[in-house]
C-alpha positions in Angstrom: 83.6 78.7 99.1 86.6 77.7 97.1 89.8 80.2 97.6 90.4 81.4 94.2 94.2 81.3 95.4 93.8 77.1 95.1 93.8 77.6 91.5 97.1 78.8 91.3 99.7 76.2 89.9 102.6 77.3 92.8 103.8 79.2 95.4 106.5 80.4 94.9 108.6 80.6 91.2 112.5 81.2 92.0 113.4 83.7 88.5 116.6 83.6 88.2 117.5 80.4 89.3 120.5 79.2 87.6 122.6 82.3 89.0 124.7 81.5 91.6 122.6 82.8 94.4 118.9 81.4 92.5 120.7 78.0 92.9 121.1 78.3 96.4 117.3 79.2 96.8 116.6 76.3 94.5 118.7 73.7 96.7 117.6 74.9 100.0 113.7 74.2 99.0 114.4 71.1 97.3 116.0 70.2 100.8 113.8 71.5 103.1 110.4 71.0 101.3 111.3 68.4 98.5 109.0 68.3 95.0 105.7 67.5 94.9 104.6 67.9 98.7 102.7 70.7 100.5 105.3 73.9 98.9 104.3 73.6 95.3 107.5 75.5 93.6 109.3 75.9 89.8 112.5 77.3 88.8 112.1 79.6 85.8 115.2 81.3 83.7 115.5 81.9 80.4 117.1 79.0 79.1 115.3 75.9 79.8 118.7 73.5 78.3 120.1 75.6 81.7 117.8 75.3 84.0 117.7 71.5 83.4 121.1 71.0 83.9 120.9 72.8 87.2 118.2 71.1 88.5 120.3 67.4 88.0 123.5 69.2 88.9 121.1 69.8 92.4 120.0 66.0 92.5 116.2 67.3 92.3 113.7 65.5 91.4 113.4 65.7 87.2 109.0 66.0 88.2 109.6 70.1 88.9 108.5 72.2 86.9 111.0 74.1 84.6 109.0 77.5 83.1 111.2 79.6 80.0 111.7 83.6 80.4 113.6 86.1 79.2 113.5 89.1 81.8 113.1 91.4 78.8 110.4 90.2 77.6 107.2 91.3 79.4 104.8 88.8 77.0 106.5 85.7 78.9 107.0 88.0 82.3 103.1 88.4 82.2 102.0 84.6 81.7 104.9 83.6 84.4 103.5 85.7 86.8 100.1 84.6 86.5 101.2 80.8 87.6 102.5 81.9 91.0 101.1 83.2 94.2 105.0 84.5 94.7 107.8 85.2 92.5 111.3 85.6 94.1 114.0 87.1 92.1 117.5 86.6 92.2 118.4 88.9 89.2 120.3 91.8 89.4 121.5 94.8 89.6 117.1 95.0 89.5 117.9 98.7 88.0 119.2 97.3 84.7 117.0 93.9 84.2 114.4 94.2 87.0 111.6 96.7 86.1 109.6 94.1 83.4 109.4 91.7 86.1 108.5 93.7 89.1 105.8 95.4 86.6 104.5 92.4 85.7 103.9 91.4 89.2 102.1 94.6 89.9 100.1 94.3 87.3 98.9 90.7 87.7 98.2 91.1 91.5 101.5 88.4 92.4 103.5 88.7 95.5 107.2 89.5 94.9 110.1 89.3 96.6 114.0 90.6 95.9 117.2 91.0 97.1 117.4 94.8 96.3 120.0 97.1 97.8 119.7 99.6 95.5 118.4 102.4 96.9 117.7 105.2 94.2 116.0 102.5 92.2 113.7 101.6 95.1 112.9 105.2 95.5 112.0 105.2 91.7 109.6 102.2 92.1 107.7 103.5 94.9 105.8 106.3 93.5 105.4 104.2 90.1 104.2 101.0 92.2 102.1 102.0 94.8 99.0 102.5 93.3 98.9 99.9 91.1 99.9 97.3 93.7 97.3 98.4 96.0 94.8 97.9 93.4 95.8 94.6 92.1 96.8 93.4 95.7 100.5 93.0 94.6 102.8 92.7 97.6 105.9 94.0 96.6 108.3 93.6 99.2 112.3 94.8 98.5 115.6 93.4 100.4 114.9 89.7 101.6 118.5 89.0 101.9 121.1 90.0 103.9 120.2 93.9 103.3 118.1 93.9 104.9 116.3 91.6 106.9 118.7 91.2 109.9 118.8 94.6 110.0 115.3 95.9 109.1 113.5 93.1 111.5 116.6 93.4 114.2 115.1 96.8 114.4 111.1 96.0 114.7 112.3 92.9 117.4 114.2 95.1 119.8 111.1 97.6 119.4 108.8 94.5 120.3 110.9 93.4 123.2 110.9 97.0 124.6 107.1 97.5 124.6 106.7 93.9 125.9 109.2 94.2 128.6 109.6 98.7 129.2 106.5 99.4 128.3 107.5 102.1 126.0 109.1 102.2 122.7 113.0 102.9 121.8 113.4 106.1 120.8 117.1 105.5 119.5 118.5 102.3 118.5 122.5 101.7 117.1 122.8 98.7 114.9 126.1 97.6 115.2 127.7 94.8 113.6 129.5 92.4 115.9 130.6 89.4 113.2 130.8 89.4 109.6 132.7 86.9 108.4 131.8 85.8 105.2 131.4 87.5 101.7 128.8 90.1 100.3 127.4 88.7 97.3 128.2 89.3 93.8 124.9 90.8 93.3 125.6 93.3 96.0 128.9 94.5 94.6 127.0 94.8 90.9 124.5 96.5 92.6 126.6 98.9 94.0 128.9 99.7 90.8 125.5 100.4 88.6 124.0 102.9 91.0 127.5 104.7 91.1 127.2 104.3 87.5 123.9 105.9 87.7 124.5 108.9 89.9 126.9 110.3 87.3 124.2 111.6 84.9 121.8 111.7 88.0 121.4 114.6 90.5 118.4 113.1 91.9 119.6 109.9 93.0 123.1 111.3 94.2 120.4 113.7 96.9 118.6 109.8 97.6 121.9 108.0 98.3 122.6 110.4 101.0 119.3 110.9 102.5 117.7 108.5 105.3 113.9 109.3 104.4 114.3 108.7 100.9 111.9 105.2 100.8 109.5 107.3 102.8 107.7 110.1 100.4 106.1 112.9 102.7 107.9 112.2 105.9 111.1 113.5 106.5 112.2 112.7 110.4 114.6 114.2 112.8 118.5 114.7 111.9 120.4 111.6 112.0 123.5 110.7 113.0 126.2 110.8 110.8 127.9 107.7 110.2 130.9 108.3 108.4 133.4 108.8 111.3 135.1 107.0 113.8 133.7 107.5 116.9 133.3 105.8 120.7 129.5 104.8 121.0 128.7 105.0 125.0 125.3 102.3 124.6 127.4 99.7 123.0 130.6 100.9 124.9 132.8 100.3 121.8 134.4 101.9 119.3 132.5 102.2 115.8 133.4 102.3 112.3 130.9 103.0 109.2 129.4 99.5 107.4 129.4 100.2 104.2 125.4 98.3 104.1 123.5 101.2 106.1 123.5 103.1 103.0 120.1 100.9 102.3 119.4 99.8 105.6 119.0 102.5 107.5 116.4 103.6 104.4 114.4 100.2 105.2 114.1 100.8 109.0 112.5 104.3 108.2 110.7 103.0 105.9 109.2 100.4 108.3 108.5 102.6 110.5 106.8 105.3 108.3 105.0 102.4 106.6 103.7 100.6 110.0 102.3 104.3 111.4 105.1 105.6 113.6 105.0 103.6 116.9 108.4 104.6 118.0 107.7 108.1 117.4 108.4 110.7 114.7 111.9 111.6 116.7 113.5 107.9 116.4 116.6 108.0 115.4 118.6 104.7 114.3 122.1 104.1 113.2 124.2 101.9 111.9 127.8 100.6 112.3 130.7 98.5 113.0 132.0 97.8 116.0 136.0 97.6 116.6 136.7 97.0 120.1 136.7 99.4 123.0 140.3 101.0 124.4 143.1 102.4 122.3 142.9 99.1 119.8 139.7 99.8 119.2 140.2 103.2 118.8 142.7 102.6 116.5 141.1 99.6 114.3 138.2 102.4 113.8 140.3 104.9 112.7 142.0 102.2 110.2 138.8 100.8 109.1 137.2 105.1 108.1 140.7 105.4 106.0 140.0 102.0 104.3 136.4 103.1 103.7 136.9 106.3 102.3 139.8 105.3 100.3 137.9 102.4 99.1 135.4 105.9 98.0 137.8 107.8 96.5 139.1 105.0 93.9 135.0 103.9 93.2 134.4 107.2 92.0 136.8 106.5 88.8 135.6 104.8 85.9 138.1 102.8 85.2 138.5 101.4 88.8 135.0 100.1 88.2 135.9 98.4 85.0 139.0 96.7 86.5 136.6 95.3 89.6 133.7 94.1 87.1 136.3 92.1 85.2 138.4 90.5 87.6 136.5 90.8 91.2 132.8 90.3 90.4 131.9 86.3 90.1 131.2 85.5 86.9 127.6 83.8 86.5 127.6 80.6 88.4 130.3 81.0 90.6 130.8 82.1 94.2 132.2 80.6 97.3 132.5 76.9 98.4 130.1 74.4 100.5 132.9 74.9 103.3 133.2 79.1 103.1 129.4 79.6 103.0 129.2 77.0 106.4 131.6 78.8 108.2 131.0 82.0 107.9 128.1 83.7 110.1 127.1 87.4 111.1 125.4 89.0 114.2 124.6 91.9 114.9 123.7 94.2 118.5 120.7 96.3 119.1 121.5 98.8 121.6 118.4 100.9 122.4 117.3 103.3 124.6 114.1 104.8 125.6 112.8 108.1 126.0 114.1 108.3 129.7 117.0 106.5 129.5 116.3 102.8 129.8 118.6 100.4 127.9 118.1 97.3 125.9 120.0 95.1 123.7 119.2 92.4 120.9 120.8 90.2 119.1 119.8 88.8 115.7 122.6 86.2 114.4 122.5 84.2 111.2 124.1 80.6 110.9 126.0 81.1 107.7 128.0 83.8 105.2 125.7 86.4 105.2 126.0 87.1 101.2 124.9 83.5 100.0 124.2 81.1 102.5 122.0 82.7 104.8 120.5 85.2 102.1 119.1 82.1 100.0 117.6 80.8 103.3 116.0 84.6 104.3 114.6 85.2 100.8 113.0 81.9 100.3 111.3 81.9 103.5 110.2 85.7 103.4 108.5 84.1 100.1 106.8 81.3 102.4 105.8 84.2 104.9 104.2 85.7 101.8 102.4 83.1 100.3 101.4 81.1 103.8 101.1 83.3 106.9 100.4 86.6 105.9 96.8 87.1 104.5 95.8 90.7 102.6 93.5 91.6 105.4 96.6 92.8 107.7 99.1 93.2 104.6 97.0 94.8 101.7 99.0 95.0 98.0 101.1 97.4 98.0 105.4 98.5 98.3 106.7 96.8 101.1 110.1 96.4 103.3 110.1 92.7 105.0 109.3 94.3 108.9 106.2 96.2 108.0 105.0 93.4 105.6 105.7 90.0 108.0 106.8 91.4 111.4 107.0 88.7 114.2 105.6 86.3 111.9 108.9 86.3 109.5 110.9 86.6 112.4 109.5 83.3 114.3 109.7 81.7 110.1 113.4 82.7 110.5 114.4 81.4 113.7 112.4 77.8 112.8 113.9 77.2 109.1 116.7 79.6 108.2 119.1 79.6 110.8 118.8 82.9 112.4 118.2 83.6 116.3 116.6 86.9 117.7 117.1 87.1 121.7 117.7 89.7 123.8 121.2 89.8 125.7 120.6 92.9 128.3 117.9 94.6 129.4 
C-alpha cells in the first residue's frame, strides 16, 4: 500500500529562512544533505527577490525550491503547510507573528517545530492546540534550540542512564551549566523583551512566568527549589548562581515528565543553574553573578530600558556573530542526580558550537529530521509536544551523529 506521506512534496520547509538564524538552518542542510537527494527541503519567506538572494549568497544549488509567505496571512500559511511533512520556524518572538503559522499546522495535520522560549505563550497554545492537533495528527513540538534541548533531553538521558545502570529513577536532578561561551540569540533577547512587555497588562502570565508546572495543566508537583539565590550545591560540590534560561527550561522538563506519564515520580524535583567555582572565589563569583542578575531585573522592568536595548543591542535582521565567534564558542552542561536513597549520578550533554546560533540551527534542523524520519505516529500521536517526550533517545543518538552534541556520563 502506497504511504500517503510519499505524496508530500518535502520534508521539512525552513519559514523564516532569510533571518539570521533560518540561514543558518538553510546552510547547515544544504551542507549536510545537499539539494535534490534523499532530504527533500525548501526555504520559504515572504519575499521570494530575498530568499533568492540568500540562497546564492549560501552557494546552494539555484534547483531548491523557493515557496512565498507572509506569516500574516493564513491563505498562503494554509497551502504552505500542506507541501511539507515539517515546518520549522525561525520567526519570532512566536507571541507576536507565530499563532497563523502554528494554526495552520494544526489544522493541516503538519509536524512543527520552533525555537520558542516564551513561556506564557506556550501555556496559551496548549489548551487551544491540543485537541485539534490530536485530531489532525499535528506534532507540535516547542524549544528545538538551545532552550531547550540540552536541557530538556540532558534531563530524560541522565534519567535513562540511571534506570539502565541504578535500577531506579532520579528523584532530584540539578542542571548546572559548566560552559557557556558564546551568545544567546537575537530571537531569545526579543523573546524575552515581548513577554515582559506582555505581563504588564497581564496577571495571568506574570502567575505562569513564575510557576514550574505551568506547561503541565492538571498537575502541579512538589515545591521546588528556588533558584534565585546564591547558594553552595553539595551534588555538584560548587557554588551556584541563577541562569537566566530556567525560566523555560525547567517548564519543559516538567512538562516531559507529565507528558511521558511520571516515571521519575510525582516528587521529582529538578533545578537549574550556574555554576561558579567552589571555595571563597566561588562563593564570591555567585554572589557577584545574583547582583548582576537582579540588577539586570530591576532596569528590564522600565520601559524605556527596553526601548534603548531593542534599538541598539538586538541584531537587526540578518545580522549576528561571525563564522569564527559561532566556531568557538561551545556550552556543556552537568547532570547531577540522585536517587531516592541516595545514589549519585552525573551526565554531561556538550554542544560543539555558540549555543545561540551555531549549535541551535544544527538541534532544530535535526529535531525536524527526527520528526519527519524516525518517529512514526504510533509511539508519538499529534498532539503539543517538548522535544524529550516527543523523540527521546532517538533525537538524542540524531544529535550526537549530525549536530555536534555528546551525551555521556562522567560519574556514577
Amino acid at each position: 500500500m502506497n504511504n500517503p506521506l510519499d505524496a508530500i512534496p518535502f520534508d521539512i520547509i525552513v519559514f523564516g529562512a532569510t533571518g539570521f538564524t533560518g540561514r543558518l538552518v538553510a546552510e547547515y542542510l544544504n551542507k549536510t544533505y545537499g539539494v535534490g537527494g534523499d532530504v527533500r527541503w525548501a526555504m520559504a519567506g515572504r519575499s521570494a527577490a530575498r530568499l533568492a538572494e540568500v540562497r546564492d549568497a549560501l552557494g546552494i544549488d539555484a534547483a531548491l525550491p523557493l515557496l512565498v509567505a507572509d506569516a500574516s496571512d493564513p491563505a498562503a500559511l494554509a497551502d504552505l503547510v500542506r507541501q511539507t511533512r515539517v515546518v520549522l520556524t525561525t520567526v519570532g518572538p512566536y507571541q507576536t507573528y507565530g499563532e497563523p503559522l502554528i494554526h495552520a499546522c494544526a489544522d493541516a495535520g503538519t509536524d512543527y517545530v520552533d525555537l520558542c522560549g516564551e513561556p506564557g505563550w506556550m501555556a496559551k497554545m496548549i489548551p487551544e492546540l491540543q485537541d485539534k492537533a490530536r485530531a489532525s495528527g499535528a506534532r507540535i513540538v516547542f524549544s528545538c534550540g538551545f532552550d531547550s534541548i540540552p536541557f530538556d533531553l540532558g534531563v530524560a538521558y541522565v534519567q535513562h542512564e540511571s534506570q539502565q545502570r541504578l535500577g531506579a529513577p532520579l528523584q532530584r536532578v540539578h542542571g548546572r551549566v559548566k560552559v557557556l561561551k558564546g551568545t544567546f540569540s537575537g530571537g531569545t533577547v526579543a523573546s524575552m523583551l515581548a513577554t515582559i512587555e506582555a505581563t504588564k497588562h497581564a496577571p495571568a502570565l506574570r502567575r505562569a512566568l513564575v510557576d514550574p508546572f505551568a506547561l503541565t495543566p492538571g498537575f502541579k508537583g512538589p515545591r521546588q527549589p528556588n533558584d534565585h539565590v546564591a547558594e553552595y550545591d553539595m551534588l555538584a560540590k560548587s557554588w551556584t548562581a541563577p541562569f537566566v534560561m530556567a525560566l523555560i527550561n525547567t517548564k519543559n522538563v516538567h512538562r516531559s515528565h507529565a507528558l511521558l506519564g511520571h516515571p521519575w515520580g510525582t516528587d521529582f524535583v529538578y533545578s537549574e543553574r550556574m555554576l561558579t567555582g567552589d571555595g571563597p572565589a566561588g562563593e564570591k563569583r555567585a554572589r557577584k553573578m545574583l547582583r548582576q542578575s537582579k540588577l539586570q531585573n530591576l532596569m528590564l522592568a522600565f520601559a524605556p530600558t527596553r526601548a534603548l536595548l531593542r534599538r541598539f543591542s538586538l541584531p537587526k535582521p540578518g545580522e549576528g556573530p561571525s563564522l569564527e565567534q559561532r566556531e568557538k564558542g561551545r556550552h556543556e552542561t552537568l547532570f547531577f542526580g540522585q536517587t531516592a536513597d541516595g545514589r549519585t549520578l552525573t551526565a554531561s550533554v556538550a554542544g560543539d558550537r555558540d549555543p545561540g546560533y551555531g549549535s541551535t540551527s544544527k538541534m532544530i534542523a535535526e529535531a525536524a529530521l527526527c520528526l519527519a524520519r524516525d518517529v512514526d505516529r504510533s509511539r508519538t500521536p499529534g498532539g503539543v509536544w517538548t522535544p524529550a517526550a516527543a523523540m527521546g533517545m532517538t533525537l538524542v543518538e540524531r544529535l550526537q551523529a549530525k549536530a555536534g552534541l555528546t551525551f555521556k556520563v562522567v560519574e556514577g
